[in-house]
DOBAPA-875575 format. One record per atom (N, C-alpha, C, O): atom name; residue in one letter; x, y, z; residue number from 1. Coordinates in Angstrom, 2 decimals. Layout:
{a=CA | r=A | east=X | north=Y | up=Z | k=NUM} .
...
//
This chain:
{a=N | r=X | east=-21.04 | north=3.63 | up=46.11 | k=1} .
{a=CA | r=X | east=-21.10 | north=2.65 | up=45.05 | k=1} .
{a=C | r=X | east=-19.70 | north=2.44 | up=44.51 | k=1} .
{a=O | r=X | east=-18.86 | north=3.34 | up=44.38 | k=1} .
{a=N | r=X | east=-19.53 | north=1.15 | up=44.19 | k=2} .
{a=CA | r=X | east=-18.16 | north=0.77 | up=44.02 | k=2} .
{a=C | r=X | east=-17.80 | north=0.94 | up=42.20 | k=2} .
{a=O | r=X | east=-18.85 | north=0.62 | up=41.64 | k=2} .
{a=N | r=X | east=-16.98 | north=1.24 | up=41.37 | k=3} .
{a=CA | r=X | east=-17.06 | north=1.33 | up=40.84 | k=3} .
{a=C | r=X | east=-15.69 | north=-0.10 | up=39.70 | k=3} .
{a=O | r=X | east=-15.39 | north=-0.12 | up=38.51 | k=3} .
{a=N | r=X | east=-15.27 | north=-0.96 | up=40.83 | k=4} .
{a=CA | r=X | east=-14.73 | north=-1.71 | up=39.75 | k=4} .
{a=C | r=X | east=-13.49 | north=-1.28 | up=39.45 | k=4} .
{a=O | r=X | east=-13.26 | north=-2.23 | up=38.70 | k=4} .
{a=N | r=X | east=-12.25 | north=-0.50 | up=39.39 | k=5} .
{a=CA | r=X | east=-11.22 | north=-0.25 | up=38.55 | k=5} .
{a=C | r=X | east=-11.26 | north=1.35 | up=38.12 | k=5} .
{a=O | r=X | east=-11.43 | north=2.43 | up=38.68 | k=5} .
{a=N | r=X | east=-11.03 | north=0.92 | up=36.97 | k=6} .
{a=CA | r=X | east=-10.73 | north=2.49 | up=36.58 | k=6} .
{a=C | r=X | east=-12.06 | north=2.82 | up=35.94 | k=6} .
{a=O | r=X | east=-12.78 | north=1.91 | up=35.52 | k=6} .
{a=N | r=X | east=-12.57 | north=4.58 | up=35.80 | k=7} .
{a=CA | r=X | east=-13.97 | north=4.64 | up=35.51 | k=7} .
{a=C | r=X | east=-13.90 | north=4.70 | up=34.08 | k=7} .
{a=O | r=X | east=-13.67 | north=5.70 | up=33.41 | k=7} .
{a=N | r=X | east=-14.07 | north=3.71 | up=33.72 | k=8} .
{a=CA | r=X | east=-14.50 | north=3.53 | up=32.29 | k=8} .
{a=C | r=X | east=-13.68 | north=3.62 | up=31.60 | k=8} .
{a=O | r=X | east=-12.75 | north=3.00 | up=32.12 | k=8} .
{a=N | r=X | east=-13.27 | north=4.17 | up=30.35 | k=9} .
{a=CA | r=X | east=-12.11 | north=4.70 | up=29.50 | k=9} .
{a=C | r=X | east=-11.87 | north=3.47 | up=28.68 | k=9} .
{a=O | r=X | east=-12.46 | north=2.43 | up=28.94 | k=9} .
{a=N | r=X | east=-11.10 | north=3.56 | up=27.78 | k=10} .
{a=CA | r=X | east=-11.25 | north=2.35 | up=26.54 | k=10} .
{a=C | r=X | east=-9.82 | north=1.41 | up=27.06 | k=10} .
{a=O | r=X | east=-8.70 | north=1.71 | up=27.48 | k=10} .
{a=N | r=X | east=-10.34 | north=0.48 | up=26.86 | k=11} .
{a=CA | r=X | east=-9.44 | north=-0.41 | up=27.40 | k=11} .
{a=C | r=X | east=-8.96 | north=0.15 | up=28.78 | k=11} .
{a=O | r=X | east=-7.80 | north=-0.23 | up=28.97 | k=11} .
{a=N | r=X | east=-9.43 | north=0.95 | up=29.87 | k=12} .
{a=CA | r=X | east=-8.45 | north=0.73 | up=30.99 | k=12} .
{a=C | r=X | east=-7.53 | north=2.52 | up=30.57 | k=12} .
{a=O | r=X | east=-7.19 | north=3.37 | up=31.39 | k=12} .
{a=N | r=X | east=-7.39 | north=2.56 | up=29.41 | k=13} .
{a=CA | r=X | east=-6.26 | north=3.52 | up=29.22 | k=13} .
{a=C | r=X | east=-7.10 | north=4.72 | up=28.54 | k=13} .
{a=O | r=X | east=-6.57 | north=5.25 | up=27.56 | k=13} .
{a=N | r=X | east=-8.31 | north=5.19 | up=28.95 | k=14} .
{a=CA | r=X | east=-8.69 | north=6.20 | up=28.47 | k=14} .
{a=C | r=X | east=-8.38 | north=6.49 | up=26.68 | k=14} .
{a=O | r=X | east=-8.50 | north=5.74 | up=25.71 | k=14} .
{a=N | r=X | east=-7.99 | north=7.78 | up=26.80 | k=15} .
{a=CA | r=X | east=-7.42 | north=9.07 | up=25.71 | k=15} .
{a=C | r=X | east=-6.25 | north=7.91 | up=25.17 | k=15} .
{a=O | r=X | east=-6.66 | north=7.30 | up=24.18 | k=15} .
{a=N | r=X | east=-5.55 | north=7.69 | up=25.40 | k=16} .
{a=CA | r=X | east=-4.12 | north=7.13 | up=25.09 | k=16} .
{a=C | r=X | east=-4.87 | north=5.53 | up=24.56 | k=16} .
{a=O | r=X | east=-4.56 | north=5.07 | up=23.46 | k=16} .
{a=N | r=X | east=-5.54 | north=5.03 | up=25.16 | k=17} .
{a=CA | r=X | east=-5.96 | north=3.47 | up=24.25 | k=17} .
{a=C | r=X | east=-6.48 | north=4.02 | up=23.28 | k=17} .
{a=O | r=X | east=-6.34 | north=3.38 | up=22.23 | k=17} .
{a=N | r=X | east=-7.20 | north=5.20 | up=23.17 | k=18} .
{a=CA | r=X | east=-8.23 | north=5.56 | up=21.65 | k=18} .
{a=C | r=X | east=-6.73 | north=5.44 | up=20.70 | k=18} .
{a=O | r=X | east=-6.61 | north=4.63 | up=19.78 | k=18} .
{a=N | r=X | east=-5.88 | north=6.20 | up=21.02 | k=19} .
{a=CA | r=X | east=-4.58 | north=6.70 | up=20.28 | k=19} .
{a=C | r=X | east=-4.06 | north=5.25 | up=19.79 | k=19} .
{a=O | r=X | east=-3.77 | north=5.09 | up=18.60 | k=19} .
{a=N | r=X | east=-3.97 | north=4.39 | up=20.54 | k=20} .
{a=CA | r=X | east=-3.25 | north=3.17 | up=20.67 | k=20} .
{a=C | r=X | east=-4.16 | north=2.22 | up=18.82 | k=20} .
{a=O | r=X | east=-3.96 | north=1.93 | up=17.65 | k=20} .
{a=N | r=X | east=-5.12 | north=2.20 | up=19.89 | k=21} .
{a=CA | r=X | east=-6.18 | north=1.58 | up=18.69 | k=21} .
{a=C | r=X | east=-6.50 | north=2.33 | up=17.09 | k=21} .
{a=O | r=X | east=-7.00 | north=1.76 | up=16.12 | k=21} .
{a=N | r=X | east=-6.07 | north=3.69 | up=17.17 | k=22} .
{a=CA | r=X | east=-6.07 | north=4.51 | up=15.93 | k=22} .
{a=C | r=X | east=-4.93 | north=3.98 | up=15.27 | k=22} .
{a=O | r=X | east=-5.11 | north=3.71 | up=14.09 | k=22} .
{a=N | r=X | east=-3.69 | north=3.73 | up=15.80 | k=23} .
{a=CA | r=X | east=-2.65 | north=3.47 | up=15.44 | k=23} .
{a=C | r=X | east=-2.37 | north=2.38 | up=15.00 | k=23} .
{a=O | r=X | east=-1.52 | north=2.36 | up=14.11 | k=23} .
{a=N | r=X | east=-2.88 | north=1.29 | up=15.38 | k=24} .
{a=CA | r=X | east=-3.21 | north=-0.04 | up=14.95 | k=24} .
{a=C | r=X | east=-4.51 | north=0.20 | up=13.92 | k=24} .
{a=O | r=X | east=-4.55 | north=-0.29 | up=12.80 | k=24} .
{a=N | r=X | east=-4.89 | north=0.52 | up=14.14 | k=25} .
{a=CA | r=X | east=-6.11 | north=0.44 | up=12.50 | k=25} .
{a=C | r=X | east=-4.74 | north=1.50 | up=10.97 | k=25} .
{a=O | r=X | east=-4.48 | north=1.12 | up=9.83 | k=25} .
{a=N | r=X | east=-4.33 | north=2.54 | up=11.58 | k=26} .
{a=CA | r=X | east=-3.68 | north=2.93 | up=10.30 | k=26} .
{a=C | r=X | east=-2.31 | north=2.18 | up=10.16 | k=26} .
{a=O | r=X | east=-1.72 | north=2.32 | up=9.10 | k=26} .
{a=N | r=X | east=-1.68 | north=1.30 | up=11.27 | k=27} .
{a=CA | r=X | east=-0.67 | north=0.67 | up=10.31 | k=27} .
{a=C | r=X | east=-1.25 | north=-0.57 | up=9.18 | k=27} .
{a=O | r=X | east=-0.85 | north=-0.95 | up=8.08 | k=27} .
{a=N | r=X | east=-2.60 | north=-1.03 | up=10.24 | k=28} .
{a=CA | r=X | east=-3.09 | north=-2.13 | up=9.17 | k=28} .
{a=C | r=X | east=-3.36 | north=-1.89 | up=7.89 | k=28} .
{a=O | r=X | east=-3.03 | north=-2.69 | up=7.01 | k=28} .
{a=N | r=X | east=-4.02 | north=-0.71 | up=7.64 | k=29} .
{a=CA | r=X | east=-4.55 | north=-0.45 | up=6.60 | k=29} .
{a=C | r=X | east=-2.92 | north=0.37 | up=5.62 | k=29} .
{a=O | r=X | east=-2.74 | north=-0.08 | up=4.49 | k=29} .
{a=N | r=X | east=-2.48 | north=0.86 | up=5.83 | k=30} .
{a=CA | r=X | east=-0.61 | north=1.55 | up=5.46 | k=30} .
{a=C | r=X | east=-0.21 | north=-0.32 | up=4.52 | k=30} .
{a=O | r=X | east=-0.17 | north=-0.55 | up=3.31 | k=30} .
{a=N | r=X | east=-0.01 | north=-1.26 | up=5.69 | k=31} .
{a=CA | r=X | east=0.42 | north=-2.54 | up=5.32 | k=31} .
{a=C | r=X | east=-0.73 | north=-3.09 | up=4.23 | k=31} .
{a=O | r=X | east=-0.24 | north=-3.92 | up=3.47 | k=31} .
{a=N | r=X | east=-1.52 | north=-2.93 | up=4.09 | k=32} .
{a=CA | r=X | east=-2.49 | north=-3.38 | up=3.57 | k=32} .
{a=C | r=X | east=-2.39 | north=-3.38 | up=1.76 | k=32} .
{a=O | r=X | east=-2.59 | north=-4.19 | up=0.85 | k=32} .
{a=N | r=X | east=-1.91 | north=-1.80 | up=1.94 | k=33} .
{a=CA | r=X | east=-2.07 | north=-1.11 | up=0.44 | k=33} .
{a=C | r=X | east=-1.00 | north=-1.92 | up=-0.67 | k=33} .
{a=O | r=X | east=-0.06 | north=-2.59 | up=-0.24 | k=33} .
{a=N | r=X | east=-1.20 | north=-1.80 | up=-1.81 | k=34} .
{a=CA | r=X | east=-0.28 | north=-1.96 | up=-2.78 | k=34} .
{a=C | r=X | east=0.52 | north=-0.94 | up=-3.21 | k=34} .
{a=O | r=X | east=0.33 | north=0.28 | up=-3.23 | k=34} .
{a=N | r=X | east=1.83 | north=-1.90 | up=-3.67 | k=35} .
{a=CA | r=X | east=3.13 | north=-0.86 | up=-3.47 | k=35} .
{a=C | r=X | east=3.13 | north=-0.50 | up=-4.77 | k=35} .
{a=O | r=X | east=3.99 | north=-1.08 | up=-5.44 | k=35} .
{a=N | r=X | east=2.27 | north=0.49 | up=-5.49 | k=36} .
{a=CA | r=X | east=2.32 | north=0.56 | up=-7.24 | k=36} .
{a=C | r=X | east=3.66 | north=0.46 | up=-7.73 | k=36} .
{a=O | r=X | east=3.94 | north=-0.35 | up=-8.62 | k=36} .
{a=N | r=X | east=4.43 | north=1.15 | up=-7.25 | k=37} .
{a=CA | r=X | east=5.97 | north=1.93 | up=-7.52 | k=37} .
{a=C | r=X | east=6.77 | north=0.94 | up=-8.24 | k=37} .
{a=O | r=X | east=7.18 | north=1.17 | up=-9.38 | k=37} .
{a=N | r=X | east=7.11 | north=-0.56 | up=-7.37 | k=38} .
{a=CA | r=X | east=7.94 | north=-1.28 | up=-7.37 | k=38} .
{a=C | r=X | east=7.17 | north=-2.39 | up=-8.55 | k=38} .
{a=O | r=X | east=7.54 | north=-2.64 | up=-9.69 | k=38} .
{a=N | r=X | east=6.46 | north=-2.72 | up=-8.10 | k=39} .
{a=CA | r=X | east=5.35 | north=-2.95 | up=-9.25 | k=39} .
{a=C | r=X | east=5.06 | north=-2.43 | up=-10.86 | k=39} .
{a=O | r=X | east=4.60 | north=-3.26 | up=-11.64 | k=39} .
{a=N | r=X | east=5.30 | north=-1.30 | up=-11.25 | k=40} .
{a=CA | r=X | east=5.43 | north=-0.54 | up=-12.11 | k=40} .
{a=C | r=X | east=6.99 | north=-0.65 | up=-12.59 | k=40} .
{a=O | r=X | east=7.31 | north=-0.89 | up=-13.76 | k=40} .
{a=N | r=X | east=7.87 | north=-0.45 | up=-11.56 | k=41} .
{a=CA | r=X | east=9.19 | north=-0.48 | up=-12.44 | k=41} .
{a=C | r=X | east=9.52 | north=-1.99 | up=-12.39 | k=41} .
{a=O | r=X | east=10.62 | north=-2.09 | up=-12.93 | k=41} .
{a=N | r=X | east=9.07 | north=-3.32 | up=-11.97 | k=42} .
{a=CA | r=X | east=9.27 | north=-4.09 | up=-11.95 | k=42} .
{a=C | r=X | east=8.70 | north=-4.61 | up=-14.18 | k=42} .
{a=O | r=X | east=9.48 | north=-5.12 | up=-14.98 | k=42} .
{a=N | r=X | east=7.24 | north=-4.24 | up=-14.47 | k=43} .
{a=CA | r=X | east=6.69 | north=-3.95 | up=-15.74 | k=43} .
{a=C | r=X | east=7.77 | north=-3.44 | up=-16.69 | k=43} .
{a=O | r=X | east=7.98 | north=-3.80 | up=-17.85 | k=43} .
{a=N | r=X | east=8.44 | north=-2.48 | up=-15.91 | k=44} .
{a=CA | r=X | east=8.84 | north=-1.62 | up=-17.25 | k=44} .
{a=C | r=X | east=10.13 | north=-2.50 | up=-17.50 | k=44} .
{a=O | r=X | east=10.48 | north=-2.92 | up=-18.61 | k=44} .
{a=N | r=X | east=10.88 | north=-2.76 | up=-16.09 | k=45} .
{a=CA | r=X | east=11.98 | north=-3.69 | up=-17.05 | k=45} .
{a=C | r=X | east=11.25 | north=-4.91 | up=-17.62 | k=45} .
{a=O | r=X | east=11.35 | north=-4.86 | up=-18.84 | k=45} .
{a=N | r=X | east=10.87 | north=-5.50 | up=-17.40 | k=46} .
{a=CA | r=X | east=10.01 | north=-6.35 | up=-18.34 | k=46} .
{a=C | r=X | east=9.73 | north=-6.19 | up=-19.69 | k=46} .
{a=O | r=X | east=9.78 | north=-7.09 | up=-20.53 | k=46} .
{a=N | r=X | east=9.30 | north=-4.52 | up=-19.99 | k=47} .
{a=CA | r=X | east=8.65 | north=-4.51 | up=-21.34 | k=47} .
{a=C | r=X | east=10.55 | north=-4.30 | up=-22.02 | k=47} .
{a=O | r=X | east=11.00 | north=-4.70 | up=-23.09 | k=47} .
{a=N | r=X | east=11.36 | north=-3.45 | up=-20.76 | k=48} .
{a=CA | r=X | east=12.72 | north=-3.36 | up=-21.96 | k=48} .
{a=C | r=X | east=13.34 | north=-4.30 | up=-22.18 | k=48} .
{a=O | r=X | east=14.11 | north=-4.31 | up=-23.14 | k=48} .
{a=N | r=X | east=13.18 | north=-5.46 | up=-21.31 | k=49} .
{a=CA | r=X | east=13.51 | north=-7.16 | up=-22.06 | k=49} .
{a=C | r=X | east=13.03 | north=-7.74 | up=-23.53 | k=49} .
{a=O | r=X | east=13.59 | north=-8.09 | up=-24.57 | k=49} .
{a=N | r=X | east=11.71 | north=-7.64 | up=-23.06 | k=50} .
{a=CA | r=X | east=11.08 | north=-7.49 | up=-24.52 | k=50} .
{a=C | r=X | east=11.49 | north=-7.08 | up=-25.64 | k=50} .
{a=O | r=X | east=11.72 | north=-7.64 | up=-26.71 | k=50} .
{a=N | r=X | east=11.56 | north=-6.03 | up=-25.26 | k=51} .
{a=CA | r=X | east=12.08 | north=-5.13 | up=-26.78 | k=51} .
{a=C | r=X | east=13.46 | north=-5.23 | up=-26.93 | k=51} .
{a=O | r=X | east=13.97 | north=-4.96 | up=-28.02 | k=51} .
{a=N | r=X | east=14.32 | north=-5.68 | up=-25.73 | k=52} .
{a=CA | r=X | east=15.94 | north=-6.09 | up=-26.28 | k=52} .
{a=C | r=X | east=15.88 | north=-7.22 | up=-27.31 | k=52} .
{a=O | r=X | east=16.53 | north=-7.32 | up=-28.35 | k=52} .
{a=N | r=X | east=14.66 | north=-8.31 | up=-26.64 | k=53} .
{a=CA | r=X | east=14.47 | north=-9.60 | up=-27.37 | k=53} .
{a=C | r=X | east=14.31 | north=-9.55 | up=-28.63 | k=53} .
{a=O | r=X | east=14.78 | north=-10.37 | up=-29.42 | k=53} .
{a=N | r=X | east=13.41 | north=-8.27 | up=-29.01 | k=54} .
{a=CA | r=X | east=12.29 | north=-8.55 | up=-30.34 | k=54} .
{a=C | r=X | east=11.19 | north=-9.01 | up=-30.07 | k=54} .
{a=O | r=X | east=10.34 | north=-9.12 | up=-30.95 | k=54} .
{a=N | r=X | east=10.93 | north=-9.39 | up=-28.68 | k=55} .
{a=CA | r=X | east=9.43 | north=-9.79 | up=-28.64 | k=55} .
{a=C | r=X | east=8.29 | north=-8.80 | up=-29.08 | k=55} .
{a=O | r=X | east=7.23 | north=-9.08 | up=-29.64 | k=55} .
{a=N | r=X | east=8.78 | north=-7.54 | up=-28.66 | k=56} .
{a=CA | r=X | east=8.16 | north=-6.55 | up=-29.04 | k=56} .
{a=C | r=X | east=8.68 | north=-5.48 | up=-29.89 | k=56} .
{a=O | r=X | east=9.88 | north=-5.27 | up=-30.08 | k=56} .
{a=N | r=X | east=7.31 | north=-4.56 | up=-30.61 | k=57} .
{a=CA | r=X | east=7.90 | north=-3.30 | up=-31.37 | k=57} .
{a=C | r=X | east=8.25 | north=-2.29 | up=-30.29 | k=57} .
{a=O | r=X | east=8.01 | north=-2.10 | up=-29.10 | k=57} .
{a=N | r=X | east=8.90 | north=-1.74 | up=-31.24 | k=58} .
{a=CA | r=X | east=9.31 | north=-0.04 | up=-30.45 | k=58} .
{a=C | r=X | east=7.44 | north=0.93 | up=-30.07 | k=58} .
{a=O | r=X | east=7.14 | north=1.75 | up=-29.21 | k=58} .
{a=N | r=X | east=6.74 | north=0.39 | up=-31.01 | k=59} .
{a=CA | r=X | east=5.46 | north=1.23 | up=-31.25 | k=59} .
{a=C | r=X | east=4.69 | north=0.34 | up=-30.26 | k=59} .
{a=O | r=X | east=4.06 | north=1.00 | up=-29.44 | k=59} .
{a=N | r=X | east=4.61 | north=-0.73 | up=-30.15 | k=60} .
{a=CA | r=X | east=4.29 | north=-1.65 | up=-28.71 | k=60} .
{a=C | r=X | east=4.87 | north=-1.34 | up=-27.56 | k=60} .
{a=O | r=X | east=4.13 | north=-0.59 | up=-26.92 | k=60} .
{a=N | r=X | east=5.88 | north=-1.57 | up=-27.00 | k=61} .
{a=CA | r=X | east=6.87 | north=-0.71 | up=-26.22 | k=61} .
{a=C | r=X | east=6.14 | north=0.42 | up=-25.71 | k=61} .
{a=O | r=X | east=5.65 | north=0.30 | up=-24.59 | k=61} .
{a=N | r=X | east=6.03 | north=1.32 | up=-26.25 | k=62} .
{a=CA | r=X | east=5.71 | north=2.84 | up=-26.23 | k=62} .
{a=C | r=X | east=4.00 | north=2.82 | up=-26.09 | k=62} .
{a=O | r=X | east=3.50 | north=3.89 | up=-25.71 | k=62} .
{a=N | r=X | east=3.21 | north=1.86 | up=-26.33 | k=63} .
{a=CA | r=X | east=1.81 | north=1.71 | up=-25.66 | k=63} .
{a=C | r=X | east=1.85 | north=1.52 | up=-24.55 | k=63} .
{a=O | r=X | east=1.61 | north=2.30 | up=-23.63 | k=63} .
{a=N | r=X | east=2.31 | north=-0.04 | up=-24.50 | k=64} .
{a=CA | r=X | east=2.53 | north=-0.55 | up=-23.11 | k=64} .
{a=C | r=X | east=2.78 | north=0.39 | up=-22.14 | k=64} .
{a=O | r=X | east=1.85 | north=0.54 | up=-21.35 | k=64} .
{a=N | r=X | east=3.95 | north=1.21 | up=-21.90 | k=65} .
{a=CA | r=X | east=4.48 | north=1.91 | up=-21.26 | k=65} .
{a=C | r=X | east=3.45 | north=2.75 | up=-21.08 | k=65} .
{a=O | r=X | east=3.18 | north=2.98 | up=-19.90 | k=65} .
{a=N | r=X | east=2.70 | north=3.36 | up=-22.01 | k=66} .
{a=CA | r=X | east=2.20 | north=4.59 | up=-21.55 | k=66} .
{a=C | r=X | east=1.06 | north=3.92 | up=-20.72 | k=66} .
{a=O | r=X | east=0.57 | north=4.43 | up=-19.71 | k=66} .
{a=N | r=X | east=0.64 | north=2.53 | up=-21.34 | k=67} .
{a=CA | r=X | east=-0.87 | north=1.94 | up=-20.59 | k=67} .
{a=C | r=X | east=-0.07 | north=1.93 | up=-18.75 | k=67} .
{a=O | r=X | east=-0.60 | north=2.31 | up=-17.71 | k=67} .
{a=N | r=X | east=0.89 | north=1.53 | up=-18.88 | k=68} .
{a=CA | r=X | east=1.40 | north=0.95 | up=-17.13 | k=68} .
{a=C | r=X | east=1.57 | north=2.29 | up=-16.36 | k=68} .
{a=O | r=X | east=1.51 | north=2.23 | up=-15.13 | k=68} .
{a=N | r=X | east=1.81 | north=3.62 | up=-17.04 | k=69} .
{a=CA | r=X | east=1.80 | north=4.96 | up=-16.18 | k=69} .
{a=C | r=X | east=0.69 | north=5.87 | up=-16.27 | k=69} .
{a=O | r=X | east=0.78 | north=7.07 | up=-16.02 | k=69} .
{a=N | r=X | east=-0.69 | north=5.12 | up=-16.76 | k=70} .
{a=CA | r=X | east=-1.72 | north=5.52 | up=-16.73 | k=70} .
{a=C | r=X | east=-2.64 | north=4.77 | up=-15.43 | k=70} .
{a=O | r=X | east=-3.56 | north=5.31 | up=-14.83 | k=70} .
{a=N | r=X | east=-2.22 | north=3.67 | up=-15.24 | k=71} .
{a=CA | r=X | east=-3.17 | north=3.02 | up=-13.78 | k=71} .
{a=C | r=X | east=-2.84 | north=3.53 | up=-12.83 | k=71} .
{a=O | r=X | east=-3.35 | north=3.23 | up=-11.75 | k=71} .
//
């Protein structure tokens, strides 16, 4: 009985396509995520604009801040 190619194996490449395809699902999901970090210090200079301005209090300021290193 003829069997066609290679016997079975994922994609053609066995062990090594599973690897292949693991690797592609965790960069997608890696790319996927949100970058808190840059995001967060992007906020904070924001709130110290603010408060250079006067838009905000020092006692505002000091909420804010603590609310943005609590998420």
């Amino acid at each position: 009985m003829m069997s066609g190619g290679m016997n079975g194996g994922f994609w053609g490449f066995g062990f090594f396509g599973i690897l292949i395809a693991i690797a592609i699902i965790a960069i997608i999901v890696w790319m996927m995520k949100p970058e808190k970090k840059s995001s967060d210090l992007n906020l904070h200079e924001t709130l110290k604009e603010r408060l250079a301005r006067g838009e905000i209090s020092e006692e505002e300021y000091d909420r804010l801040k603590k609310k943005i290193s609590e998420q």
